[in-house]
MARRO-884758 format. One record per residue: x, z, y of N, C-alpha, C in turn; residue in one letter. Coordinates in steps of 0.2 Angstrom, whole numbers, padded with zeros to 4 digits, always signed. Example, Ala and Ser with C-alpha at 12.3 -4.5 7.8 and 13.67 -1.06 7.14 Angstrom:
residues 2
+0066+0039-0028+0062+0039-0022+0066+0039-0016A
+0064+0035-0011+0068+0036-0005+0064+0039+0000S
END
This chain:
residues 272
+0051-0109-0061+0045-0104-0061+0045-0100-0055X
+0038-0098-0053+0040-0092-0048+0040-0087-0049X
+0046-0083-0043+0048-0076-0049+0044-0071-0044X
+0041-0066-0048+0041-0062-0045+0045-0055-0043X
+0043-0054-0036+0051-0049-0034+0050-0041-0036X
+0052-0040-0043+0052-0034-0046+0061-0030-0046X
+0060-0025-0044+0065-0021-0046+0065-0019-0052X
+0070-0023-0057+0072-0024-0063+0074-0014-0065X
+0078-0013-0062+0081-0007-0065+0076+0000-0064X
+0070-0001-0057+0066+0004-0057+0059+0004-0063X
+0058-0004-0065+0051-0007-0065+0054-0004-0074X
+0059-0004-0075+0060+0000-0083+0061+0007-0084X
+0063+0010-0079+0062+0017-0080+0056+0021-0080X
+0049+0015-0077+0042+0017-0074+0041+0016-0083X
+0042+0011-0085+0042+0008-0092+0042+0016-0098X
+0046+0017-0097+0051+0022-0102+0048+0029-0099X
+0044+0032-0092+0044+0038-0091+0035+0037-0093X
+0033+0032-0090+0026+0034-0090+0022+0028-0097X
+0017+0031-0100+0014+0030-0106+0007+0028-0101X
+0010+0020-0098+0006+0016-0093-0001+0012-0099X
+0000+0012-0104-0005+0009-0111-0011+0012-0109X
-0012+0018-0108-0017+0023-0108-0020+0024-0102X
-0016+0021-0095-0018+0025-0089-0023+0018-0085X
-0027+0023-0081-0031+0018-0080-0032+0020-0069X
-0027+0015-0068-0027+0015-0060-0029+0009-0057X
-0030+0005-0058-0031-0001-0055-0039-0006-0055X
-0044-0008-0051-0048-0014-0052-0048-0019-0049X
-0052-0022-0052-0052-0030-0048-0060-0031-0045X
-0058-0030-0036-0068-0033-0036-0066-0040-0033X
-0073-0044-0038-0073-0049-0037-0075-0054-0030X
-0077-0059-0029-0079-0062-0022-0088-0058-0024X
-0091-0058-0028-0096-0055-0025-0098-0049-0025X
-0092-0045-0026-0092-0039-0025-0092-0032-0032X
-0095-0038-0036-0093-0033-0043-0089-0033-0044X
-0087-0029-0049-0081-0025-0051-0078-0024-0058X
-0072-0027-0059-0070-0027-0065-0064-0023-0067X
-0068-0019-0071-0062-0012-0073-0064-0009-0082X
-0057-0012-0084-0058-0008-0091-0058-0001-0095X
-0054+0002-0099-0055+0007-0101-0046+0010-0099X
-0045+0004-0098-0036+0007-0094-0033+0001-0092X
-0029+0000-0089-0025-0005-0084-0025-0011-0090X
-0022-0010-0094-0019-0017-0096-0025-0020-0100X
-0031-0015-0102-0038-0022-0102-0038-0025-0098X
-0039-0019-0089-0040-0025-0085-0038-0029-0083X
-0029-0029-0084-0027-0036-0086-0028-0041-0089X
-0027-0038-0095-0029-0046-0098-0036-0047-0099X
-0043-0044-0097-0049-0046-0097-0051-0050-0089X
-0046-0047-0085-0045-0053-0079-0042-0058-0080X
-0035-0061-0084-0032-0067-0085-0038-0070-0088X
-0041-0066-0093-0046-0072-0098-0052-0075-0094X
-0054-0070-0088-0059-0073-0085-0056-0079-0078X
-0050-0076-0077-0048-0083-0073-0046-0089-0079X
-0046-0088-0082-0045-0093-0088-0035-0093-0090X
-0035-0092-0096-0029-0091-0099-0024-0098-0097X
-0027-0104-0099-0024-0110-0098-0022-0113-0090X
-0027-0111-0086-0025-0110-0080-0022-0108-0075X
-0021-0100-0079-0016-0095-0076-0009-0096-0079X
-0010-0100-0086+0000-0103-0089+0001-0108-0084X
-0004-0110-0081-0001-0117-0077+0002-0117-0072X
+0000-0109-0068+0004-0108-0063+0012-0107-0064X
+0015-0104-0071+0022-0105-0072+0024-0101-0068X
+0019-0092-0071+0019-0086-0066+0025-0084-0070X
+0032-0080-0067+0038-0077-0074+0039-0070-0072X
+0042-0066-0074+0046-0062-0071+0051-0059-0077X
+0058-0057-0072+0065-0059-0074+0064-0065-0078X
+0064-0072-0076+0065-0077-0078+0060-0077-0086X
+0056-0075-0086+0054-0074-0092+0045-0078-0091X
+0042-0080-0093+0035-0083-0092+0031-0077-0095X
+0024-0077-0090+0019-0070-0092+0017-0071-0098X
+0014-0079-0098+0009-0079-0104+0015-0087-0109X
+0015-0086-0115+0021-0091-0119+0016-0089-0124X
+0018-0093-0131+0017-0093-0137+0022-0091-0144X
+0029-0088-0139+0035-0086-0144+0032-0078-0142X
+0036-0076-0146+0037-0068-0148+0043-0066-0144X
+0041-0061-0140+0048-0057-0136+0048-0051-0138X
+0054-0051-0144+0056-0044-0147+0059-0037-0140X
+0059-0040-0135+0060-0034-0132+0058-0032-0125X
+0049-0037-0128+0046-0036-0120+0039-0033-0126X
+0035-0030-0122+0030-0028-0124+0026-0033-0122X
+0019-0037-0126+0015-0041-0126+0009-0041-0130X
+0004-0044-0128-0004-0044-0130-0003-0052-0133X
-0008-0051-0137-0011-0058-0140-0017-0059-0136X
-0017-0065-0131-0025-0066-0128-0029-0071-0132X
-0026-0076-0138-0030-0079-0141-0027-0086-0142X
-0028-0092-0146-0025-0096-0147-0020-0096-0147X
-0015-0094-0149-0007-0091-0150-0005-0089-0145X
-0007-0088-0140-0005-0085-0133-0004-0077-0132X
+0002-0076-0129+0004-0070-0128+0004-0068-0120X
+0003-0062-0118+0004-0061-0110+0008-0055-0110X
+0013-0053-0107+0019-0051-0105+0017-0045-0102X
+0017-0038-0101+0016-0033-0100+0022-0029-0097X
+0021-0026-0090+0027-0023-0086+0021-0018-0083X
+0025-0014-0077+0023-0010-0073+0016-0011-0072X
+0011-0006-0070+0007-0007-0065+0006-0010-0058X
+0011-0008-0054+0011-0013-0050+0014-0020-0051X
+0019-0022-0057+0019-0030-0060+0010-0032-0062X
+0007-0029-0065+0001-0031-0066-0005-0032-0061X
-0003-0026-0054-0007-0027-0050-0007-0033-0047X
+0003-0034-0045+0005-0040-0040+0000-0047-0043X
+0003-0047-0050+0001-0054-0052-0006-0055-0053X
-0012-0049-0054-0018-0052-0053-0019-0055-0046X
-0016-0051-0042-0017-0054-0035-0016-0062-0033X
-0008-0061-0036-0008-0068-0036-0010-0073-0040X
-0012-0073-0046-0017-0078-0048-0023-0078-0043X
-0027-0073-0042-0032-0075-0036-0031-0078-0030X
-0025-0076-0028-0023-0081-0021-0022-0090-0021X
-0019-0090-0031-0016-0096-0030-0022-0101-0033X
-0028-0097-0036-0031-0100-0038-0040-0099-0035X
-0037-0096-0029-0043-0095-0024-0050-0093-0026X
-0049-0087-0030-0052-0083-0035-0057-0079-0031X
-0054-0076-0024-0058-0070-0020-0058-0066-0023X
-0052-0061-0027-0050-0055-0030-0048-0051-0025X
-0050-0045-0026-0047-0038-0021-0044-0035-0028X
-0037-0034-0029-0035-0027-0033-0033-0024-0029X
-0037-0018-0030-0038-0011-0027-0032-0008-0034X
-0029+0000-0031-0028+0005-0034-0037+0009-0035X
-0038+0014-0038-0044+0019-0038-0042+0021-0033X
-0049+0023-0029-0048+0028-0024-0047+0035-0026X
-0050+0035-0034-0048+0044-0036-0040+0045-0034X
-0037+0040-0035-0031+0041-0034-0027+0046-0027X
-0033+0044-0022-0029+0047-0016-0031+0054-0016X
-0027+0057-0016-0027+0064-0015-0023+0066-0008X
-0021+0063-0005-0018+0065+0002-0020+0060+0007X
-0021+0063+0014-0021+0060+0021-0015+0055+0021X
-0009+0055+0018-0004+0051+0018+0001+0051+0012X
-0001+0044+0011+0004+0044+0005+0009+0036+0005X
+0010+0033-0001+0014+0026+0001+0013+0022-0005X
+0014+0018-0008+0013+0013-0012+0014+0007-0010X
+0013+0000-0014+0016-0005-0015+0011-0011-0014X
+0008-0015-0011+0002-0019-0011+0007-0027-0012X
+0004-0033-0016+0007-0038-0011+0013-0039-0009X
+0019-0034-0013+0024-0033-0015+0028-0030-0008X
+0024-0028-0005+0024-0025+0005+0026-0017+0002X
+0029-0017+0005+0028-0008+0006+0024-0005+0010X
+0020+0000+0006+0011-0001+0010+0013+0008+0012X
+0012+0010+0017+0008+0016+0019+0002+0017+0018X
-0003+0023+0015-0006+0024+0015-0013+0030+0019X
-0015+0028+0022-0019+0034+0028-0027+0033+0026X
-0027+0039+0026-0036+0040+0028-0036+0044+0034X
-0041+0040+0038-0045+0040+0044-0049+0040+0044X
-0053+0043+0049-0060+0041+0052-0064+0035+0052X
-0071+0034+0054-0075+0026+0056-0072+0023+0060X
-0073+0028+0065-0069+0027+0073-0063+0021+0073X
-0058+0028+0070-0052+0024+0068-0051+0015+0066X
-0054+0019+0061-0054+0010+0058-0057+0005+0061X
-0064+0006+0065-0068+0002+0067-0062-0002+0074X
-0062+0004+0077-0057+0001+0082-0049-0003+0080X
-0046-0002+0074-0042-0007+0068-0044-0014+0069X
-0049-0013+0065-0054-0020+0061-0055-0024+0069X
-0058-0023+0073-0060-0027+0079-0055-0027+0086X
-0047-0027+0083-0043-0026+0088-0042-0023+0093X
-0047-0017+0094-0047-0012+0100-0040-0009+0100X
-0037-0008+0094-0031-0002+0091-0026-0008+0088X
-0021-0007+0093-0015-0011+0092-0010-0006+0088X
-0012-0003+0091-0007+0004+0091-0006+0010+0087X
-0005+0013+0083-0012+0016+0077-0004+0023+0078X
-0005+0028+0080-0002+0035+0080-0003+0040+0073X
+0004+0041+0073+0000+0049+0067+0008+0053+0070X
+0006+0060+0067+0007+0064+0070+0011+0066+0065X
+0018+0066+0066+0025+0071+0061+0023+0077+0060X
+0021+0078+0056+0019+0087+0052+0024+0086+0045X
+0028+0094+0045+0031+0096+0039+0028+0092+0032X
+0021+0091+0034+0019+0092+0025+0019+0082+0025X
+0021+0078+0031+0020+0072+0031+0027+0068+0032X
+0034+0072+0033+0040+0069+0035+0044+0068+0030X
+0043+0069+0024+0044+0064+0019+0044+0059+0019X
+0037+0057+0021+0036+0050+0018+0037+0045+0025X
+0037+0048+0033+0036+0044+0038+0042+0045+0041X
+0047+0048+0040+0055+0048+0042+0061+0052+0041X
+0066+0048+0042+0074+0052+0039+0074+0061+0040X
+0076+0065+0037+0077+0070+0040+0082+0072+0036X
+0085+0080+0038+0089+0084+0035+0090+0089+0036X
+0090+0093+0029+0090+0102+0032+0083+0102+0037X
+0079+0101+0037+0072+0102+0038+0073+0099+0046X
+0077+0096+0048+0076+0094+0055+0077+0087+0053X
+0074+0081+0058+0074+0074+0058+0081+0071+0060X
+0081+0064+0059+0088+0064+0063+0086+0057+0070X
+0088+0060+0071+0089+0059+0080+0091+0051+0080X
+0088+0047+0082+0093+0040+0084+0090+0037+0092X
+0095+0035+0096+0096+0031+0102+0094+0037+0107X
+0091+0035+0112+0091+0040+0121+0084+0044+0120X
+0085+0052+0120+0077+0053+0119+0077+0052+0125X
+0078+0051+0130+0076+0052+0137+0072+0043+0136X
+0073+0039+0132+0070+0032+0134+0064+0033+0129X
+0063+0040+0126+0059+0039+0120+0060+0038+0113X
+0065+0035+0111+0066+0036+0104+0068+0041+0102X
+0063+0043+0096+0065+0051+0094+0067+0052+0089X
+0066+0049+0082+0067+0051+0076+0067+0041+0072X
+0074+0044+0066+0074+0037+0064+0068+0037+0058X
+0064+0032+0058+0057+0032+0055+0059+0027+0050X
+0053+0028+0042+0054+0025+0036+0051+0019+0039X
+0052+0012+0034+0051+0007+0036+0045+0005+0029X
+0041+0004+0032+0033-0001+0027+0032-0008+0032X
+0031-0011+0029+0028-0016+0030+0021-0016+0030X
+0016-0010+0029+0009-0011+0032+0008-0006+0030X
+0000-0005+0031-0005+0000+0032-0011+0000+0029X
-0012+0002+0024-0020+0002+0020-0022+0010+0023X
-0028+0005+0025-0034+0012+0027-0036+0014+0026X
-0040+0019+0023-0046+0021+0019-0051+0027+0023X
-0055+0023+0023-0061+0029+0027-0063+0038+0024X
-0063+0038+0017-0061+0042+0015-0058+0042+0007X
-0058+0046+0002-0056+0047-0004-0060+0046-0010X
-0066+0041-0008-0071+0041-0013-0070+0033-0014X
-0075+0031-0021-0073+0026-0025-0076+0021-0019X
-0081+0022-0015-0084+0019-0011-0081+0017-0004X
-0075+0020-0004-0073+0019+0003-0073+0013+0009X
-0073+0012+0013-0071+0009+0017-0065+0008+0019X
-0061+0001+0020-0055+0000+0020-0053-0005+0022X
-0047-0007+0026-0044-0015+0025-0036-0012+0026X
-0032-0016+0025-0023-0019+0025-0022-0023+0028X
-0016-0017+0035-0015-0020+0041-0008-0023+0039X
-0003-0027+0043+0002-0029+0043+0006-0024+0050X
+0011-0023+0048+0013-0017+0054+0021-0022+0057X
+0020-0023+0065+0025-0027+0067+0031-0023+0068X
+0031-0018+0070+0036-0014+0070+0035-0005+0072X
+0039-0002+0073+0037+0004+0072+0042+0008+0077X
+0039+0014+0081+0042+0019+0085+0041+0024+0086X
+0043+0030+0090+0043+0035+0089+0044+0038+0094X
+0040+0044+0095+0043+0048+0101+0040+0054+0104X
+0044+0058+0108+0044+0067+0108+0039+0067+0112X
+0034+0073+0111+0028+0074+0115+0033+0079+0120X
+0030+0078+0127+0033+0083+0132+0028+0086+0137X
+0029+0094+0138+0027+0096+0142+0027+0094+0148X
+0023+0096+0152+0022+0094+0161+0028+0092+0166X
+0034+0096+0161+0041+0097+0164+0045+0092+0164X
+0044+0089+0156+0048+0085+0154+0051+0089+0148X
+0050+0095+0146+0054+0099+0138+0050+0094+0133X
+0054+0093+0128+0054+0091+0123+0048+0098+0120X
+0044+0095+0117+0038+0102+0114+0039+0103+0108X
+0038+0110+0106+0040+0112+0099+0036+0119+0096X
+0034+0116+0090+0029+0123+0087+0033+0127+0086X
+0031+0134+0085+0034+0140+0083+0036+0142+0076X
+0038+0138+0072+0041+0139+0067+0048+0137+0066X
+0053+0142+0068+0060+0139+0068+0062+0135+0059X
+0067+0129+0061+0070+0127+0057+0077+0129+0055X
+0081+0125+0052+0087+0130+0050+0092+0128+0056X
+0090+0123+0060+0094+0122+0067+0091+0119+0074X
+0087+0123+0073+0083+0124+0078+0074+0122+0079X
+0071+0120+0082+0063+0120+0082+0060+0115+0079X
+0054+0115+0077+0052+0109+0074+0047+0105+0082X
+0051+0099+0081+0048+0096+0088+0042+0091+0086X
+0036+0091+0093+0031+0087+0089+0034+0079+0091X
+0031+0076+0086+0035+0070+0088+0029+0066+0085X
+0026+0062+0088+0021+0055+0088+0026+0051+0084X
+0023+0046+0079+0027+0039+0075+0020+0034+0077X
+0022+0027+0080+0019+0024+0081+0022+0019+0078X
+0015+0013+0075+0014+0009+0071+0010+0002+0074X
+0015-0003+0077+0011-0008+0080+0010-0013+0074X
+0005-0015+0074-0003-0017+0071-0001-0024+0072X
-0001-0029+0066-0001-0037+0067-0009-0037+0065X
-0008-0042+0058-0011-0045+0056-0016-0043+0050X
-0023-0043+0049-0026-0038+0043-0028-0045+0038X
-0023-0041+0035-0023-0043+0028-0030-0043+0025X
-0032-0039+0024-0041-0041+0019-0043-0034+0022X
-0048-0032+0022-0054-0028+0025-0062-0028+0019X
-0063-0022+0020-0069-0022+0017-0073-0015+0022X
-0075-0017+0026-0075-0014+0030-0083-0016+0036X
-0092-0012+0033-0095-0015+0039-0101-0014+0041X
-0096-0006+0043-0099+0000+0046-0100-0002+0055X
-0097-0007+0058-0094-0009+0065-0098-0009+0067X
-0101-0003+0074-0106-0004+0079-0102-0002+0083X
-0099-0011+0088-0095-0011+0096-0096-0003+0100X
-0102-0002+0098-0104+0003+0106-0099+0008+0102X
-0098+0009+0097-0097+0016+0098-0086+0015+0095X
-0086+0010+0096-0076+0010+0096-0074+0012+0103X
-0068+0016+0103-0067+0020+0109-0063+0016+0112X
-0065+0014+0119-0063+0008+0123-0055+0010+0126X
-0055+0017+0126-0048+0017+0128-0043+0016+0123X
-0044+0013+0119-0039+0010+0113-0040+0004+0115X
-0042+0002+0118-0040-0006+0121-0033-0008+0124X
-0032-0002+0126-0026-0004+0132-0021-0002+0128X
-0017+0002+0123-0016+0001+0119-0012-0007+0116X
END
């Protein structure tokens, strides 16, 4: 069977803190662009299983921990739904549920997008899970993205701010930790995601696509001189220095994005 790669030990304590039956984060639009979203996640689960078809989707021989989604035995120590004809489907995490709708779509060439809500983003930067990737996630500008989507922007910058170094790299005691020659430019040792979902802004309408990120760098902005720059808010050992995290750009994964008028993508993102 194919297993899907869940963190056993995290994927039970998401289990056990959060009361997931009730919550409703996730949809599925379809290939023509309707949308299916029920009263909470695990309708939309299983009202997407039934519409890709129950028989179909047991034939994929989808498991997780060794275990098959949809059986006709009773799992005393898994939670599970009856979809009909003795059929049971196996209920984990929200993002267990997200991955798998995905992957039935992909394997059975459904043209599904499952989306998180957009009400969900409350920040210019946050992180999550797509695809089984560890996603970053930014909202940006049209510009922005327009220039993403049509390969203008290999290169996609964000800017180390206090309220964002959590989530974009190592630090301690409120300063970064330093790795390899700042004089070659590497500045700060940065967290690692495997991509980038965009979203133009924080409405259910958004514009969006998921990039694939090849690798990632970093490094100190400098005055005219050559000093390392630093805003004026001392740390507990010393200044907070501005420091660019740069994100080189593969391959985009799915896009819904089609706002693009050429003339107006900033050409000096080309060179880039």
């Amino acid at each position: 069977m194919k297993q899907l790669e869940i963190n056993e030990e995290r994927a039970n304590a998401q289990n056990e803190n959060n009361n997931f039956l009730n919550n409703k984060t996730f949809h599925v639009v379809r290939a023509d662009e309707s949308v299916l979203e029920m009263e909470n996640d695990v309708e939309t689960f299983v009202a997407a299983i039934k519409e890709a078809g129950i028989e179909r989707v047991a034939a994929l021989n989808l498991s997780i921990c060794d275990e098959p989604i949809i059986s006709e035995s009773i799992n005393p120590k898994r939670r599970q739904i009856e979809l009909g004809n003795g059929q049971r489907v196996l209920l984990h995490t929200r993002g267990y549920m997200m991955g798998t709708l995905q992957q039935i779509s992909d394997e059975l060439n459904l043209g599904w997008l499952v989306l998180e809500d957009y009400e969900e983003i409350t920040e210019d930067v946050m992180s999550g899970y797509e695809h089984g990737m560890k996603t970053l996630i930014l909202v940006v500008d049209k510009d922005e993205l327009a220039a993403v989507v049509t390969g203008h922007k290999k290169v996609f910058e964000v800017e180390l701010l206090p309220e964002n170094a959590d989530l974009l790299a190592v630090h301690d005691d409120e300063n970064f930790i330093v790795e390899g020659d700042e004089q070659k430019g590497e500045a700060v040792l940065t967290k690692k995601y495997d991509a980038i979902r965009f979203y133009t802004d924080r409405s259910r309408n958004s514009e969006t696509a998921l990039v694939k990120i090849e690798k990632t760098t970093s490094f100190f902005m400098r005055d005219g001189y050559g000093n390392i720059m630093a805003d004026g808010e001392p740390t507990q050992k010393g200044y907070w220095p501005y420091t660019m995290i740069e994100y080189h750009l593969g391959e985009i994964i799915e896009q819904n994005f089609a706002w693009i008028i050429r003339s107006r993508v900033p050409m000096e993102d080309s060179k880039k």
